[in-house]
Residue, then its C-alpha position, 0 to 999 in steps of 0.5 A: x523481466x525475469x522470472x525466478x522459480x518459486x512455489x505460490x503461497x499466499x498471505x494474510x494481510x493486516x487490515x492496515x496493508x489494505x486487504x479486504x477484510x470482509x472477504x478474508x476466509x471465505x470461498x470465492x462465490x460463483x464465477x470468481x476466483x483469487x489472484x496471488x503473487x510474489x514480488x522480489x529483488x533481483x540484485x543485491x538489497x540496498x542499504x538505504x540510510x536513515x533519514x533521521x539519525x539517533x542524536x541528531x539535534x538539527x532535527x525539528x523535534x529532536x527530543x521526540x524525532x531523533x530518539x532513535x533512527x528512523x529508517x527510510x520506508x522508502x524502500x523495504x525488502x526482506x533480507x531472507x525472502x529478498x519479497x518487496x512490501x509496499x507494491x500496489x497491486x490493483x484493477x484500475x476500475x471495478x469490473x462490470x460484474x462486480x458481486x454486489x455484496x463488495x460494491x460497500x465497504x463493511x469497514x467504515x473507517x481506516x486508521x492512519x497513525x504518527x509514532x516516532x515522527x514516522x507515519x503508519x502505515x506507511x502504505x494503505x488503501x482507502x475507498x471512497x466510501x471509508x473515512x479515514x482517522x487521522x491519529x497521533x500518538x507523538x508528544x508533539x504536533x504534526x500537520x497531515x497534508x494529502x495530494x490527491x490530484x484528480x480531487x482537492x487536497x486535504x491539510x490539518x494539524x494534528x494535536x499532540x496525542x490526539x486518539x480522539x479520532x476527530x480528524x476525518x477525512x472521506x474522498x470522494x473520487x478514485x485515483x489513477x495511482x497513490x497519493x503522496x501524503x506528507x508532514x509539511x512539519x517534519x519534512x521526512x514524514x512521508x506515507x502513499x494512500x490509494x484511493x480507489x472505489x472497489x476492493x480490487x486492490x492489495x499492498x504487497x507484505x513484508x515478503x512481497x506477497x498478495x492476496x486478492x478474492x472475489x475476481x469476477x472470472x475473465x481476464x483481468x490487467x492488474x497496475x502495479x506501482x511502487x513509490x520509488x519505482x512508479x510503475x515497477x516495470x516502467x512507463x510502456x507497462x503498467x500493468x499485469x494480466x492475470x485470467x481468472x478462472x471461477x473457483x480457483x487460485x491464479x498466481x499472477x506472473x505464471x506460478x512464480x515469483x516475479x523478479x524486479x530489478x533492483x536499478x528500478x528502485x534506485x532511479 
């Protein structure tokens, strides 16, 4: 791996990326300190086609789907930062000394959209003591299917225009990595969630940064996934450790950036 040099800034991130809202802004307590980190493109950005193009009558729903491009979020990097959004970033489990103010989630409820026949967000963190709300704001149907695997999947029709929020779905059981979610309807429709029982965990933003508080102090292997890659750096290594010091910010990857080739997106 190839590491460029870049100055660490970190981010604020939208509740819908997944960060933990309730530890936003505050310092970390005693014995706890921040990872951060960037991730970016080595190489040049693909140029990842539509995966519905404007006009397109062959399209279920064209009326609504092929008003205009839908883009494939896939893969998503930022042509200035050349940052990569939608790495999970993650602690397989909760450390055993866990504050014992983040062992409940103070959000209840996550909210998971469809517009413009295209799923948003396309990637997000869900505990398993959150519910999430399956939303509509299309003019036509959708179904929501989710496969989990160490737990049942869940599969339901999602009304035309449905902000009713009456789609809830709760998991009980974290997953080992995300979880393809899909439209069995419009077939491109596609989002990955990460159900995990701890908020230890962040989705890179569009300049593939992230943000984490609170770690207990002590050394810490963060699994780093992305759904066109899986695990970014390959089977053999899943994971990137970080020694967190109390009170201070740890930029994971040794204070710079940390380069992803981009073979390794285009398997």
């Amino acid at each position: 791996m190839r590491v460029c040099c870049r100055l660490a800034v970190t981010g604020v991130f939208a509740v819908a990326l997944g960060v933990s809202p309730w530890t936003m802004g505050r310092a970390p307590a005693a014995g706890n300190g921040t990872v951060t980190g960037q991730f970016v493109l080595e190489g040049d950005i693909p140029k990842l086609a539509p995966v519905v193009k404007e006009g397109d009558t062959a399209v279920k729903n064209p009326e609504v789907c092929a008003k205009q491009n839908i883009p494939d979020d896939s893969l998503i990097v930022d042509t200035g930062s050349k940052g990569i959004a939608n790495i999970f970033v993650y602690l397989q489990k909760p450390p055993a000394d866990m504050p014992a103010e983040l062992k409940e989630s103070k959000e209840k409820i996550v909210k998971f959209d469809q517009k413009g026949c295209r799923f948003i967000p396309h990637a997000l963190i869900l505990r398993t003591d959150q519910s999430i709300e399956i939303l509509s704001d299309d003019p036509i149907s959708h179904n929501t299917h989710a496969l989990p695997v160490r737990q049942d999947g869940k599969n339901e029709a999602i009304a035309a225009n449905d902000r009713s929020g009456n789609v809830k779905w709760q998991f009980s059981l974290p997953e080992k990595m995300p979880t393809t979610v899909q439209c069995d309807i419009h077939l491109w429709m596609n989002a990955r969630w990460l159900i995990i029982d701890h908020p230890y965990a962040a989705i890179t933003d569009k300049d593939g940064r992230f943000k984490i508080e609170n770690v207990p102090a002590g050394e810490h292997n963060f699994m780093i996934w992305h759904e066109r890659a899986g695990w970014v750096f390959g089977a053999t290594k899943r994971s990137m450790p970080v020694t967190i010091e109390a009170g201070k910010t740890t930029q994971l990857g040794n204070g710079a950036a940390i380069a992803v080739p981009v073979a390794n997106f285009m398997k």
